[in-house]
C-alpha positions in Angstrom: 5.9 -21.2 9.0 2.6 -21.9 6.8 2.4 -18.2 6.2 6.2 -17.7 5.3 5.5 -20.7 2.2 1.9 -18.6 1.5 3.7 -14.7 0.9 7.2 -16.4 -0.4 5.0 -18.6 -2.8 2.4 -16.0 -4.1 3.7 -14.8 -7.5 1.1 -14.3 -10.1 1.5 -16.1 -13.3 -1.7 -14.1 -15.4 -3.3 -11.4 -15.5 -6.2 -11.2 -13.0 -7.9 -8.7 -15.6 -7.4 -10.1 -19.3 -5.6 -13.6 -17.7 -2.6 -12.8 -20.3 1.1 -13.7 -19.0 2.0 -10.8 -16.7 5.7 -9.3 -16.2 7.1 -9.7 -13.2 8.8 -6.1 -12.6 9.9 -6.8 -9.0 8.6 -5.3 -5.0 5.4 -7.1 -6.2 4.7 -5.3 -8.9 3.8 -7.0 -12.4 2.7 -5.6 -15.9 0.1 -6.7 -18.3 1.4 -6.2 -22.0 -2.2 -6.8 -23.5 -3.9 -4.9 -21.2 -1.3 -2.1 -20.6 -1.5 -2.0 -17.0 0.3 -2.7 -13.5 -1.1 -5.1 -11.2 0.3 -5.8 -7.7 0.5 -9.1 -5.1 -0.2 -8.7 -2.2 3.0 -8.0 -0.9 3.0 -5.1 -3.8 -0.4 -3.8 -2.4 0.3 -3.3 0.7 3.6 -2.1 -0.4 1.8 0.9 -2.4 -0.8 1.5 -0.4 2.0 2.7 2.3 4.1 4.7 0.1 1.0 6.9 -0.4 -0.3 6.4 3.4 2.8 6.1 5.3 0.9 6.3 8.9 -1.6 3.8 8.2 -2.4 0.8 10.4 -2.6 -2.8 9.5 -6.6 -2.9 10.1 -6.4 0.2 7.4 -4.2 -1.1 5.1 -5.9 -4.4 5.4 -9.3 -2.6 4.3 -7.8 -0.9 1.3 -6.1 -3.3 -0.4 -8.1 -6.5 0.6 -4.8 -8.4 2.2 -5.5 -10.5 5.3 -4.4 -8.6 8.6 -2.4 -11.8 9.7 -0.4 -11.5 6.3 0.6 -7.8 6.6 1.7 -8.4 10.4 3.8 -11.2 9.2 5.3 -8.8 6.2 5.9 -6.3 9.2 7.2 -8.7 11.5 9.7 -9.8 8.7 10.7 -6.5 7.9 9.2 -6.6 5.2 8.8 -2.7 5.2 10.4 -0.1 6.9 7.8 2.6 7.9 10.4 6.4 9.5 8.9 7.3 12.5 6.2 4.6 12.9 7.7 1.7 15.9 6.2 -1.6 14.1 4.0 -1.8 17.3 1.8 1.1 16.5 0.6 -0.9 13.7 -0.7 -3.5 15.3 
């Protein structure tokens, strides 16, 4: 339940690279008017991490984009994402 109230709650307010107010966009994604970039939560990480490496497993995913292994299991386990051809137990 804890980590349910941690992903649900995590929406970033500034941005982590100029600490401007940020855009929410939506799927985790935000943009930074002063800086002129995008900048993801960690649901959005994860989220484009696997849109370029569809196959990958959590311990992977969880190396590339820094999120906590527990977190992306939960996303998983809440269907979060929907990964064709990959049973949610092969990325565990």
């Amino acid at each position: 339940m804890e980590l349910d109230r941690m992903i649900s709650d995590v929406k970033l307010k500034a941005c982590p690279e100029c600490g401007h107010t940020i855009d929410y966009k939506g799927l985790g994604e935000y943009f930074c008017r002063t800086c002129d970039k995008t900048v993801y939560d960690d649901y959005g990480k994860v989220r484009h991490f696997l849109e370029e490496y569809p196959g990958a497993t959590v311990l992977q995913i969880s190396q590339a984009t820094g999120v906590d292994k527990a977190k992306i299991r939960h996303m998983v386990d809440q269907d979060k994402f929907v990964i064709n051809g990959h049973p949610r137990d092969s990325l565990m």
